[in-house]
N, C-alpha and C positions, 0 to 999 in steps of 0.2 A: 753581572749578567749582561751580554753585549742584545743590543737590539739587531735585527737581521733584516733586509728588505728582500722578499723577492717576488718575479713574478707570476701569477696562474692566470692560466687561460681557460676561460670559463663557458663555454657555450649556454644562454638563456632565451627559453623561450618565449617572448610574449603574446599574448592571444589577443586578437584583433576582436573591434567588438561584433563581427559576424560570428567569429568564430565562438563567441561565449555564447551571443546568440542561440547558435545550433547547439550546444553541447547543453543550454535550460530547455530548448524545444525536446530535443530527446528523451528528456527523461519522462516529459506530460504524455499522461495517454490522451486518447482520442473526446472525449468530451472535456480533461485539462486544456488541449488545444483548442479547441470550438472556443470556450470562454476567452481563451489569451486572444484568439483571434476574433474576437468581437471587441475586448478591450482596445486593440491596437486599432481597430477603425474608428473605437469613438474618440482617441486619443489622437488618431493622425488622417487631419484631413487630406492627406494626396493617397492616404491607401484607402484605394475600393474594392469593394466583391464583384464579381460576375455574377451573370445570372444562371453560370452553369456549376456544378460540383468539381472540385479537384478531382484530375485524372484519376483511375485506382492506380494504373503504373505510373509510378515518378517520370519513365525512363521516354511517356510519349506525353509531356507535360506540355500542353499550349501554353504555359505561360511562360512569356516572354520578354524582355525588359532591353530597352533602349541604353546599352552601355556609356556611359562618358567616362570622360579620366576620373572624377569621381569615384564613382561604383568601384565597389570593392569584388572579385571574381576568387574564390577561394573554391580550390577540387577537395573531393570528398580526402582525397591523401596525404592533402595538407594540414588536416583537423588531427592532431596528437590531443585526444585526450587523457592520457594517460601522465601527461602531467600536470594534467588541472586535478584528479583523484588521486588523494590516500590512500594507500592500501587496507584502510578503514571503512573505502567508500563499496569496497569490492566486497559482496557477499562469499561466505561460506561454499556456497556449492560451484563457487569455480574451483575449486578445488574436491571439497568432499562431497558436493552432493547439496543439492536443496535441503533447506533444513524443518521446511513449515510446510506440504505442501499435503495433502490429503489423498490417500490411495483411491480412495472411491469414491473422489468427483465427479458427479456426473451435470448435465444438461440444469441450467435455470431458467427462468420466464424473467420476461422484464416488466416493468412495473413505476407507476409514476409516485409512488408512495412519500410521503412528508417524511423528513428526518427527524430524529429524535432531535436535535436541537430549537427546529423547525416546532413542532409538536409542543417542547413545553414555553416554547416562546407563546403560542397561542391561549395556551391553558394560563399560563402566567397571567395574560392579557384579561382576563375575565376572572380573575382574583381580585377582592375589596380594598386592592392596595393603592396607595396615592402616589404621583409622577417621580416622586425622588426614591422610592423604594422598586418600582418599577423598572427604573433605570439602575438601580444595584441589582436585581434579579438577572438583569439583561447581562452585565457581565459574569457574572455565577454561573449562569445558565452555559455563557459562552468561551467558558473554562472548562466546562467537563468533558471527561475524553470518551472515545466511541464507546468503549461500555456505560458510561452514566456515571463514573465515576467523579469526586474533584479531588483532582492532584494534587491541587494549586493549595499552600494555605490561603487564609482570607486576607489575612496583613499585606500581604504581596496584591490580591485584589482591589484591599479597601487602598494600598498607593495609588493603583494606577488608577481610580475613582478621582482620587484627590491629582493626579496631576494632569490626566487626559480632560475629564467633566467639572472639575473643580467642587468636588463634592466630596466631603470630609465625613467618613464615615467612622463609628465606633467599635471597638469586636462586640457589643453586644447587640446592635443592629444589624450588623453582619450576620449574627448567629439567628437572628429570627429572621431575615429573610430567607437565608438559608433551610430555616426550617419550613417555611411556607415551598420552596424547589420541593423538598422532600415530601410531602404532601402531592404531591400529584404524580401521575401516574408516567413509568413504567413502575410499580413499587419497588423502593431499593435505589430511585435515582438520585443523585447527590449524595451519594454516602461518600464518607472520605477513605474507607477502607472494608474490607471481605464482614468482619465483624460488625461494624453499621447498620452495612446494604441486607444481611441476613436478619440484624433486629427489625430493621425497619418493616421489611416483608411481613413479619411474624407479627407487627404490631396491628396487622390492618385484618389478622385473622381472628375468627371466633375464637375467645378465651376461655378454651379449655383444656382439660390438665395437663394432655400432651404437648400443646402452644407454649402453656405456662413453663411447662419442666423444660423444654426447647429453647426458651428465651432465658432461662436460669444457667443453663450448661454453656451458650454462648456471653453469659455476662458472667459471671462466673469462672467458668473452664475452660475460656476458647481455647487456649492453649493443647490442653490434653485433649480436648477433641480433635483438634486440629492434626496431631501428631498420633490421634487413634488409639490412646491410652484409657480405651474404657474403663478396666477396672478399677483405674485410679475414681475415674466419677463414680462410677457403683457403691463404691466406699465411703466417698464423700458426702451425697449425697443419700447414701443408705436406702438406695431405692432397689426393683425387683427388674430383673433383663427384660422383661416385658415391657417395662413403662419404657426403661432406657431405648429399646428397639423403638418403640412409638414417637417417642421424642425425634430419635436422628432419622424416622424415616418423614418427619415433619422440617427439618432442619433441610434435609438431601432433595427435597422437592420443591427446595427453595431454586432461585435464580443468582448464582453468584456474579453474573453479567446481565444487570436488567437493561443496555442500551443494546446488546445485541437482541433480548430477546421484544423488541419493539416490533422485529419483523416477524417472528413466533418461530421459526425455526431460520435452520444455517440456510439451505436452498433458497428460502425467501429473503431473508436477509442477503444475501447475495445476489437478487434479483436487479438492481439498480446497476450492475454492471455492464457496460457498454462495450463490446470484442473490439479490439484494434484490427485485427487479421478475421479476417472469413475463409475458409480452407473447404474445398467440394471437390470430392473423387469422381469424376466424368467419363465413363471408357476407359475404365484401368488408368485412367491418369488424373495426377493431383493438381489440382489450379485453386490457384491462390489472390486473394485480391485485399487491398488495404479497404478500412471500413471510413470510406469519406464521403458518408451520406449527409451530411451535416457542416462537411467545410466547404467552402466555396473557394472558386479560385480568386486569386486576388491579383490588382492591376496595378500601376500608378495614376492617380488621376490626370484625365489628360487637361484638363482645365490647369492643372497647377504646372504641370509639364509647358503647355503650351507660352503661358505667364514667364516662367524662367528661362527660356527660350529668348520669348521678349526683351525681359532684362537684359539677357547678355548684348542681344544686339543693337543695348543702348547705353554701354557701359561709362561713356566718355559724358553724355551729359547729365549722368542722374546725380541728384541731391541728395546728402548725409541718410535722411529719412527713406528713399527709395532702397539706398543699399541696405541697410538697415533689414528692409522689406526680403529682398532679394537673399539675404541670410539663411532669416526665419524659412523663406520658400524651398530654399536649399537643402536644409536641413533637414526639413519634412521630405521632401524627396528623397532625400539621403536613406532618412529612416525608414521609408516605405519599402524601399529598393532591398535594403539588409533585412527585412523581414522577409518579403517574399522570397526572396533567398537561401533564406534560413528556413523556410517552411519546407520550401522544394529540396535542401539537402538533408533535412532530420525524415522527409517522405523516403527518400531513397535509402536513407541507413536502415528503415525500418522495413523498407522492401527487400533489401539484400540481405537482412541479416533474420529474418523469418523466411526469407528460400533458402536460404543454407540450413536450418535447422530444418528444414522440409527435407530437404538432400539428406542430411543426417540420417533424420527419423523415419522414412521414406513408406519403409511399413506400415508404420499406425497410422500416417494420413491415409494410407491405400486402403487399409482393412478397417482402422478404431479398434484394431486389439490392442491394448496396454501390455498383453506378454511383448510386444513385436519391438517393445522400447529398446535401444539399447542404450549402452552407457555414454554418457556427451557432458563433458564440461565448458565453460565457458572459452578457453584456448583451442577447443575445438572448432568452434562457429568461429573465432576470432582470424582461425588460421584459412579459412576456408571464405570469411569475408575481406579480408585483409583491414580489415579494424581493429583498433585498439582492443583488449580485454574490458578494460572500465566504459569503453563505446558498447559491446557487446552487454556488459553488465547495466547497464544504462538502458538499453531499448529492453530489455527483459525483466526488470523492476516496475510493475504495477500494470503490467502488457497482458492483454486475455486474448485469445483464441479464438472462434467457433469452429468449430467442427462437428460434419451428421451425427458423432458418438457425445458430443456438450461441449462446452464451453472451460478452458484449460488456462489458468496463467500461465504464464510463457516459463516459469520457474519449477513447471510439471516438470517439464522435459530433460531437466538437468541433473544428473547423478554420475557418482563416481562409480567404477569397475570393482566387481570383486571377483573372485575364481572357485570355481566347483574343484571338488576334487579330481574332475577329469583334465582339469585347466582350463574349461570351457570361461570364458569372459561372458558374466552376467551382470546387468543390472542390480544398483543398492535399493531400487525399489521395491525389486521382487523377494529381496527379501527381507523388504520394511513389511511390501504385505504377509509375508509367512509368518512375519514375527506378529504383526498384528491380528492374524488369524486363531495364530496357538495363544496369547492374553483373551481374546472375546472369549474362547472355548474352554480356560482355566476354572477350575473350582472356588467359587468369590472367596469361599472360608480358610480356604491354600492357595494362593495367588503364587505366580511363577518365579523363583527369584531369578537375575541376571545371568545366575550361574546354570540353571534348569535351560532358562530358555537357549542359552550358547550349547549346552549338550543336544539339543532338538536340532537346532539348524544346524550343527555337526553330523548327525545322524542321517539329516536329507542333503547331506554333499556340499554343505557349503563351509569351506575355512574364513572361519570368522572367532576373530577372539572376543571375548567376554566384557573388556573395554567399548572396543565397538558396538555390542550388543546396545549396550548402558549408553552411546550416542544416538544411535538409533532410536531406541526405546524414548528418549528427548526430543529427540528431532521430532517425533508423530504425538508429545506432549502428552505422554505417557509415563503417570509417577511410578517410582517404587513399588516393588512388592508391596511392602508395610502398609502403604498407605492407598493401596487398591484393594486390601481386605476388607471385607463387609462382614458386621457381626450378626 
């Protein structure tokens, strides 16, 4: 086999470090940035705040920065992000539609409330435990994910005890601390799985025979419960539909997510949300402004400016130790300059690419009718801001709204086209809500199968195959038939 040499010409792009910069600023929303940019002032003494808020438009930004050959000047057209993201990084609804977004969001209140983490750090704290158990609580506790659950096994925790704190823990010290988390309150917290979090709940109720038979069927039969296989328990258990009814309706009033329910319901738990975008209909017209109540604008210090100034104009007599100085100075300025910079261009991606979706949507800002949506995917805004898809996908990942009808993530607005039998081009929302209209209104004891529901919205003009249905019917986390029957 002969060896071959030849050549390829390769075009690669490398991204300067402004440019990574902006492409992590973008993705933070607006109290992610607040923090980053509190971090970067205590971190870097030449960047300072004003005493005034960042502009809401990028586009009449006073801040202003003294170029040298240094400084790096990079235009918004020159940021290809699109190959810094996988096509892994790009969600579903640039293509088909938002996959998780709620038809009947409306309006939340804000609210300064403790986090559940927060919370049982406190509770923990006033537990009769002593400082080395305390400080294994502390990682336990800061393992669980936003429902209360722990993913993590403890082996993997009791490492990182032993290599972060140097504190060599056992599994069965693991296990009782563990079980002291699960003692406190939301009940259900610290469960390692569905099964757990539901004993646990059950354990803290009055023991009587409904609890009992409830706690039997899930240690016992989670399985067949699980999968709605009553009669198999019936059998099993040889008990009468009455007692069994009392049981699962003891089980179903449980909380299978007890860190969401910290806030007691979805509105409230959602309350803690901060809108990037404010959007006000004023005289038939929509005006838009970024939410930068909270950022400040930011400067170079001129003290450290004026200093490296100095230096230079003393460059022939300074000692090893001065240049040295003059480095460190530079650098810090360097790095001040690429933040503020980086701030001012992730403000403008995010002002250009929420007007363009305004452009879009142009209706529903005008009126707050959600019929007025139409259909918009991510190549839409992409093509009309002249940014990247994964930039588009980026300012619209974890981005909230206000507006006088509530408050929207920026991933409401996104859906794919589908067609009436007139050909008319309709939004896949309107008929996520149809679909989810006719399941609320279904008989709990004959629930719709995939195939019912596709004959229904066939029926009211819309061509939709029964695949589709059965994505949809997911997308709005909406199981099975089978298993939305209630006995």
């Amino acid at each position: 086999m002969a060896l071959r040499q030849q050549q390829e010409l390769k075009q690669i792009q490398k991204l300067s470090p402004l440019q990574m910069q902006v492409i992590k600023l973008v993705e933070l929303n607006t109290v992610e940035l607040e923090d980053k940019i509190k971090q970067e002032l205590e971190e870097n003494p030449a960047l300072e705040a004003g005493d005034e808020e960042m502009p809401q438009d990028p586009d009449d930004s006073d801040i202003t920065l003294d170029n040298e050959d240094e400084s790096e000047n990079v235009s918004q057209e020159d940021i290809i992000l699109g190959d810094y993201a996988s096509e892994e990084d790009i969600p579903d609804y640039r293509i088909n539609g938002t996959p998780d977004y709620d038809p009947y969001y409306r309006q939340t209140n804000y609210s300064d409330e403790k986090s559940l983490i927060e919370s049982l750090e406190e509770q923990i704290a006033l537990q009769n435990l002593d400082e080395r158990k305390q400080k294994i609580a502390q990682y336990i506790i800061g393992n669980l994910d936003e429902n209360g659950y722990l993913q993590r096994d403890l082996k993997s925790i009791s490492d990182d005890l032993l290599f972060h704190e140097h504190i060599d823990v056992s599994s069965l010290e693991m296990e009782d601390v563990l079980y002291e988390i699960q003692d406190l309150d939301p009940p259900g917290v610290g469960a390692r799985d569905l099964q757990e979090c539901l004993l646990l709940q059950l354990q803290r109720k009055l023991p009587t025979h409904s609890t009992k038979l409830a706690m039997q069927i899930l240690t016992e039969y989670f399985e067949e419960f699980s999968r709605k296989h009553y009669d198999k328990i019936l059998n099993k258990l040889n008990i009468s539909e009455d007692e069994l009814r009392s049981a699962i309706d003891e089980i179903v009033s449980l909380n299978p997510k007890p860190g969401n329910a910290w806030s007691n319901s979805l509105e409230i738990s959602m309350s803690n949300i901060t809108p990037d975008f404010i959007v006000e209909s004023e005289n038939g017209q929509v005006v838009m402004y970024l939410n930068n109540q909270n950022i400040p604008s930011l400067n170079v210090s001129r003290d450290f400016a004026e200093m490296l100034q100095g230096y230079n104009q003393n460059k022939d007599s300074m000692s090893a130790n001065d240049k040295q100085t003059v480095l460190f100075i530079k650098q810090k300025v360097d790095s001040a300059k690429w933040f503020i910079d980086a701030v001012k261009q992730r403000q403008n991606t995010l002002y250009k690419t929420m007007q363009a979706i305004i452009e879009l949507q142009y209706d529903f800002f005008l009126t707050g009718n959600e019929g007025a949506l139409k259909p918009m995917i991510l190549k839409d805004v992409a093509v009309k801001t002249g940014f990247d898809i994964s930039t588009i996908s980026r300012v619209s990942n974890s981005k909230y709204v206000q507006t006088a009808s509530g408050i929207y993530p920026l991933k409401f607005f996104f859906s794919e086209a589908m067609q009436t039998d007139s050909g008319e081009d309709v939004s896949s929302r309107e008929i996520k809500i149809i679909l989810k209209e006719s399941i609320d209104g279904e008989d709990p004891s004959k629930p719709l199968t995939d195939d019912q529901l596709t004959s229904i919205l066939n029926e009211k003009g819309y061509k939709i195959a029964r695949r589709t249905v059965a994505k949809y019917r997911e997308q709005l986390n909406i199981p099975v038939a089978r298993l939305r029957k209630k006995f």
